[in-house]
C-alpha positions in Angstrom: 9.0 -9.5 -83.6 7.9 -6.0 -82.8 4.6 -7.1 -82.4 4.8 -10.2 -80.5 7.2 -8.0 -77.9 4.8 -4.7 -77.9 1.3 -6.5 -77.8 0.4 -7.9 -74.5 0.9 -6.1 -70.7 2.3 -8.5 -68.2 4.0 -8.4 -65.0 7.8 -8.9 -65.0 8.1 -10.3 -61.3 6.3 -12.9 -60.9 4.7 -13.6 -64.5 1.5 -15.7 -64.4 0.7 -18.9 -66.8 -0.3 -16.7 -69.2 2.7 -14.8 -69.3 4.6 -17.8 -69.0 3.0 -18.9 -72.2 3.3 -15.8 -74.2 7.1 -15.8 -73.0 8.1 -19.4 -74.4 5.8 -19.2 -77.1 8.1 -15.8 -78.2 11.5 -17.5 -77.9 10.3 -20.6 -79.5 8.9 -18.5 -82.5 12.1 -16.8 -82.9 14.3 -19.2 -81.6 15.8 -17.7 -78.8 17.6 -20.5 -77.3 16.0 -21.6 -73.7 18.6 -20.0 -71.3 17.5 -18.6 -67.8 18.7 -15.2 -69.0 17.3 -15.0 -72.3 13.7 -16.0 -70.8 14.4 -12.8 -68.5 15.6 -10.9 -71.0 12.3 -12.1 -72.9 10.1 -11.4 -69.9 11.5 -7.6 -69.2 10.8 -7.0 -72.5 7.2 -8.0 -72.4 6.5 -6.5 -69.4 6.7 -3.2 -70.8 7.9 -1.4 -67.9 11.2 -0.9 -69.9 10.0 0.8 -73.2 13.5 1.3 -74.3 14.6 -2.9 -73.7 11.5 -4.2 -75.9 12.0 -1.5 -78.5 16.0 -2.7 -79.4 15.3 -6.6 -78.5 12.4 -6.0 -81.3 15.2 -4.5 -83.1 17.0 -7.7 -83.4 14.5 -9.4 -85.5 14.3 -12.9 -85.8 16.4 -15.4 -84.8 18.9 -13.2 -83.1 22.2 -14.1 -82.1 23.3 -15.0 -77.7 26.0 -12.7 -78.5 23.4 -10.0 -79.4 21.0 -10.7 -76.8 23.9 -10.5 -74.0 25.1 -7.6 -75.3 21.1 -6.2 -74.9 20.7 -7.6 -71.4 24.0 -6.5 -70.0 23.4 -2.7 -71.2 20.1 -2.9 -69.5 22.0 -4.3 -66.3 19.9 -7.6 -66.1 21.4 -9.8 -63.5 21.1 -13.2 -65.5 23.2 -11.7 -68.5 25.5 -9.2 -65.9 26.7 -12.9 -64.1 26.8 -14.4 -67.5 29.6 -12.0 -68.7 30.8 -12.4 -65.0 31.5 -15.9 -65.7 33.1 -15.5 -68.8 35.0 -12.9 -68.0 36.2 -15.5 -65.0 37.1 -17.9 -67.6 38.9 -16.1 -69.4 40.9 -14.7 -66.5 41.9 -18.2 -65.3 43.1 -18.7 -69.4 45.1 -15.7 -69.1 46.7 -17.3 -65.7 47.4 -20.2 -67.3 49.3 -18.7 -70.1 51.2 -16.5 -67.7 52.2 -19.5 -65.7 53.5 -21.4 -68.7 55.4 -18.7 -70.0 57.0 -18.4 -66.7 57.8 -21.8 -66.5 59.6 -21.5 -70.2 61.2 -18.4 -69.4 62.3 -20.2 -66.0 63.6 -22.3 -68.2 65.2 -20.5 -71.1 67.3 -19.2 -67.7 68.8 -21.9 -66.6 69.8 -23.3 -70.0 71.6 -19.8 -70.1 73.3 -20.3 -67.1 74.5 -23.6 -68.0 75.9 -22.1 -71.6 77.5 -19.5 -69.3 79.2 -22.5 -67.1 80.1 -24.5 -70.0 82.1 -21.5 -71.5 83.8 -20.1 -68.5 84.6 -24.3 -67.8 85.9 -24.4 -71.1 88.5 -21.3 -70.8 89.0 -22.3 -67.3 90.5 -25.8 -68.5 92.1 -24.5 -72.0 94.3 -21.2 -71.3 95.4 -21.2 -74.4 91.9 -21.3 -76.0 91.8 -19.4 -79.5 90.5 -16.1 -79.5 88.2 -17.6 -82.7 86.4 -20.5 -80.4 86.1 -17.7 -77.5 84.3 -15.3 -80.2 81.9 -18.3 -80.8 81.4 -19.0 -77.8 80.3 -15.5 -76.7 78.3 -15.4 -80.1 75.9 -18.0 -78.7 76.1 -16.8 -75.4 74.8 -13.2 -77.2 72.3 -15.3 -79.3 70.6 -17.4 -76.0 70.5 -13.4 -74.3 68.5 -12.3 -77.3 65.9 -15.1 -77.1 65.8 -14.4 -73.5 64.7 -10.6 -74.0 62.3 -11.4 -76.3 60.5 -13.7 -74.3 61.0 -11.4 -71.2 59.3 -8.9 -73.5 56.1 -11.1 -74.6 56.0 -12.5 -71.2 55.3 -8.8 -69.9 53.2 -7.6 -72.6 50.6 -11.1 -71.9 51.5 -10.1 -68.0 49.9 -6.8 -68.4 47.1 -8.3 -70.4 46.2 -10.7 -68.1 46.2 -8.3 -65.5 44.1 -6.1 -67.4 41.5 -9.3 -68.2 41.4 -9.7 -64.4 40.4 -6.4 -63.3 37.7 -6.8 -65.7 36.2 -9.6 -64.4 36.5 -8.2 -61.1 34.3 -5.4 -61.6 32.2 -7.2 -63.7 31.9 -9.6 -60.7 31.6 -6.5 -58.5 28.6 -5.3 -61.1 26.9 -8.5 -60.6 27.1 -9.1 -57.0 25.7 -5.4 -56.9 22.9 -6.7 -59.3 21.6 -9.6 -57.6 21.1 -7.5 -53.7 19.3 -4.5 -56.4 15.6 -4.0 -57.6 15.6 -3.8 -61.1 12.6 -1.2 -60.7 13.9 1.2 -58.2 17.6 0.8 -57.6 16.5 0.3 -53.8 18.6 -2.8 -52.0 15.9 -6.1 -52.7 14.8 -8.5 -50.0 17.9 -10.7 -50.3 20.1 -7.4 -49.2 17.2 -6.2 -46.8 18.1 -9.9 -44.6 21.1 -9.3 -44.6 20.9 -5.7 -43.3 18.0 -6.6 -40.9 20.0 -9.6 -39.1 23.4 -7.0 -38.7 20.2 -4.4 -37.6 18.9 -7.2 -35.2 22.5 -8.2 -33.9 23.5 -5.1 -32.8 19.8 -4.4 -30.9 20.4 -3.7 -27.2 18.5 -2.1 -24.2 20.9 1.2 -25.0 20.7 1.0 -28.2 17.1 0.1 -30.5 16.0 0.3 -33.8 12.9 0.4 -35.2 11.7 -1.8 -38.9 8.4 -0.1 -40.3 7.1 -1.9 -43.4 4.9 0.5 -46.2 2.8 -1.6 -48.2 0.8 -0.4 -50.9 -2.9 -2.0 -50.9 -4.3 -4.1 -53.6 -1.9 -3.3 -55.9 -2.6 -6.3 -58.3 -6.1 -4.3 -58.7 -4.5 -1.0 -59.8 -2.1 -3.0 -61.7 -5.2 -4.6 -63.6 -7.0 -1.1 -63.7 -3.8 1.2 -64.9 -1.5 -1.4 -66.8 2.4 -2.2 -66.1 3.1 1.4 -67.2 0.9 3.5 -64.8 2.0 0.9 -62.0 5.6 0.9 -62.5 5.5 5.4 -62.6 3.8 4.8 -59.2 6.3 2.1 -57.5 9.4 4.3 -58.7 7.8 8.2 -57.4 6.9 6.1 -54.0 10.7 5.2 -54.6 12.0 8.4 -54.7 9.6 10.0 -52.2 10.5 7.6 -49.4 14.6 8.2 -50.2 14.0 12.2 -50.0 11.5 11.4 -46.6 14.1 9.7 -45.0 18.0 10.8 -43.4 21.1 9.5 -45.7 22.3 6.6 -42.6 18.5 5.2 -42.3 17.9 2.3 -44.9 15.0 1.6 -47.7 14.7 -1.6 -49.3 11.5 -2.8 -51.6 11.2 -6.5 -50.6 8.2 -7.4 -52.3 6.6 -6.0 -55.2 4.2 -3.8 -53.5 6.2 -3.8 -50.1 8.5 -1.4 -49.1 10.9 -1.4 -45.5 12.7 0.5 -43.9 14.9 0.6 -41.2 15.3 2.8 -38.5 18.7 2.8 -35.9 18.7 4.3 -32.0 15.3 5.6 -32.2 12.4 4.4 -29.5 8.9 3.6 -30.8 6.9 7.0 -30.2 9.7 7.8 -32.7 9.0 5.3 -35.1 5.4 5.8 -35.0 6.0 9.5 -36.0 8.5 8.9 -38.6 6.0 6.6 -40.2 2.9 9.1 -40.0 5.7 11.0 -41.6 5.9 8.8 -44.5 2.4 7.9 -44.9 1.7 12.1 -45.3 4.5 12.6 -47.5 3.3 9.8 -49.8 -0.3 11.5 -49.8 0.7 14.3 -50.5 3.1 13.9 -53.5 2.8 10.8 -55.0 0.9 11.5 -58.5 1.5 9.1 -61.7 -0.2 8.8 -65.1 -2.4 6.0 -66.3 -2.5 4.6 -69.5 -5.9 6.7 -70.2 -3.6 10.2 -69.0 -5.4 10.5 -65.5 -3.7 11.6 -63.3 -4.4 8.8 -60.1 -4.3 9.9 -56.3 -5.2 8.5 -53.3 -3.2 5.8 -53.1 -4.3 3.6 -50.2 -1.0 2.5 -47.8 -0.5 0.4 -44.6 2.4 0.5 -42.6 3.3 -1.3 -39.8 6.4 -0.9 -37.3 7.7 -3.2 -34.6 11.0 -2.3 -32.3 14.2 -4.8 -32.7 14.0 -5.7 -28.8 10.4 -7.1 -29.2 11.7 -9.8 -31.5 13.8 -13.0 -30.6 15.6 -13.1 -34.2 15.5 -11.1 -37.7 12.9 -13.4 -39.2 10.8 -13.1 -36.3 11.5 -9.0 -36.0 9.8 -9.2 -39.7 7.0 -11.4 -38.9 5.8 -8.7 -36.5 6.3 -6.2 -38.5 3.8 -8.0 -41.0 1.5 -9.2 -38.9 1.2 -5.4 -37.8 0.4 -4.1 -41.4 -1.9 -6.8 -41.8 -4.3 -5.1 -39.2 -3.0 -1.4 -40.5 -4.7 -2.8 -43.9 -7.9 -4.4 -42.3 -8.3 -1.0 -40.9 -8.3 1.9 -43.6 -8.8 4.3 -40.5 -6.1 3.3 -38.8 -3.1 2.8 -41.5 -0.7 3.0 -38.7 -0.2 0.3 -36.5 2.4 -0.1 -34.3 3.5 -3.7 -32.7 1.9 -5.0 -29.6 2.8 -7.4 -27.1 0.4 -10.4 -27.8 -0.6 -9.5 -31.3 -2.0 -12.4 -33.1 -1.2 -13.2 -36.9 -3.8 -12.1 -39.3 -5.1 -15.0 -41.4 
């Protein structure tokens, strides 16, 4: 299996037929059964931009168990296998419920056939004063007896109580985990595009006359040709130091999401856009001048060409529209390798 992980270069995001080929053809050779998360899981590995994931899932061998691939793509906080365990982790919270509520219910009623034992022997001295102390003894021996079954099922009923308890605040972090997961970039750690909406309509929302804020989008140009040129390695060093250099650029409340593969955003809150524009020369210099990553051939690779465009909140009638500008604004920033920073106009047309 080593080889058939370790021998081809392909990208994880958005695989192309050939990688879609390679990918089935691997799980059909070894039998990995034809789940959503095992073909991720299969696909990360191939990639190669997680050296230590195709190393242990060619450590499996053949035909390797779900319980063994799970196990490989939770560690490696994959979001297929992190809502898998989610899920089961559900389940079996809702079986420990259930338990719970049935040993209630016979505890419930181990009660009440005490209290009626009770009422039958107080009843029974009430109506025979001159009961034998003999038929009283018995009766208080199987009054003990019902009081003793009682404790111990009190006792089991707290032990599975805490149990269950303990099974459900499992699954809610493993919920939490994978909730976390699916608004993260596997690559970076950055929020993805699905937590970037849901930032940029709150962002949008609160957008008044008083109050502005500013969305500028960094996107790196051409990068399927230095993908092709460097490999998965060279390019995936690059997207993570733009990464880090962008969250050391920018002030702890401002926000950075990647929400494409070679598209970063950012946004910006009660600043006007001279502001804006100068934060993103900002960014564009600090990328230039630190951003250095290693090729496959041990180059080092500079130069990276960017173009970032920036559009204020006010100028746009919703959050889709707000990032349609922004676009259509880095479109012409990439056109124009002299000008890399383009600000939204009024009346600026969408690039074809």
């Amino acid at each position: 299996m080593q080889d058939n992980i370790t021998g081809g270069s392909h990208r994880a995001e958005k695989p192309g037929t050939d990688a879609l080929q390679k990918i089935t053809a691997v799980m059909t050779r070894h039998q990995i059964a034809p789940l959503p998360r095992n073909f991720e899981l299969v696909c990360e590995a191939l990639s190669g931009g997680h050296p230590d994931l195709t190393h242990e899932l060619a450590a499996l061998g053949a035909r390797p168990s779900q319980q063994a691939l799970d196990q490989l793509g939770l560690k490696h906080r994959l979001p297929g296998h992190c809502g898998a365990t989610a899920e089961r982790l559900q389940t079996e919270a809702l079986t420990a419920l259930s338990s719970i509520r049935e040993k209630l219910a016979l505890g419930l009623s181990q009660k009440r056939s005490f209290a009626r034992s009770v009422e039958t022997a107080a009843a029974s001295v009430r109506a025979d004063a001159d009961v034998g102390i003999d038929q009283l003894l018995g009766e208080l021996d199987l009054l003990a007896s019902i009081a003793r079954e009682m404790v111990q099922a009190e006792t089991l009923l707290a032990h599975e109580v805490t149990q269950g308890l303990q099974t459900l605040e499992t699954a809610d972090r493993a919920m939490q985990a994978a909730k976390i997961m699916t608004l993260r970039d596997r690559l970076t750690g950055l929020p993805n595009r699905a937590a970037f909406l849901q930032k940029l309509e709150e962002a949008h929302a609160s957008t008044t006359a008083a109050h502005t804020s500013a969305l500028v989008l960094i996107e790196i140009c051409d990068l399927p040709h230095l993908h092709q040129q460097y490999g998965d390695e060279a390019t995936a060093k690059l997207i993570k130091g733009l990464a880090g250099i962008f969250r050391k650029a920018i002030k702890k409340h401002d926000y950075i999401a990647r929400i494409e593969a070679d598209t970063f955003a950012f946004i910006f809150d009660d600043i006007d856009a001279n502001a804006a524009h100068i934060i993103a020369e900002r960014l564009f210099i600090t990328a230039e001048n630190n951003l250095i990553f290693a090729s496959d051939s041990g180059h080092e690779v500079g130069g990276l060409p960017l173009a970032l465009g920036h559009v204020m909140g006010q100028e746009a009638t919703d959050a889709l529209h707000w990032l349609s500008l922004a676009k259509t604004a880095t479109q012409l920033a990439r056109l124009n390798p002299r000008q890399p920073i383009i600000g939204h106009k009024p009346g600026q047309r969408q690039v074809a």
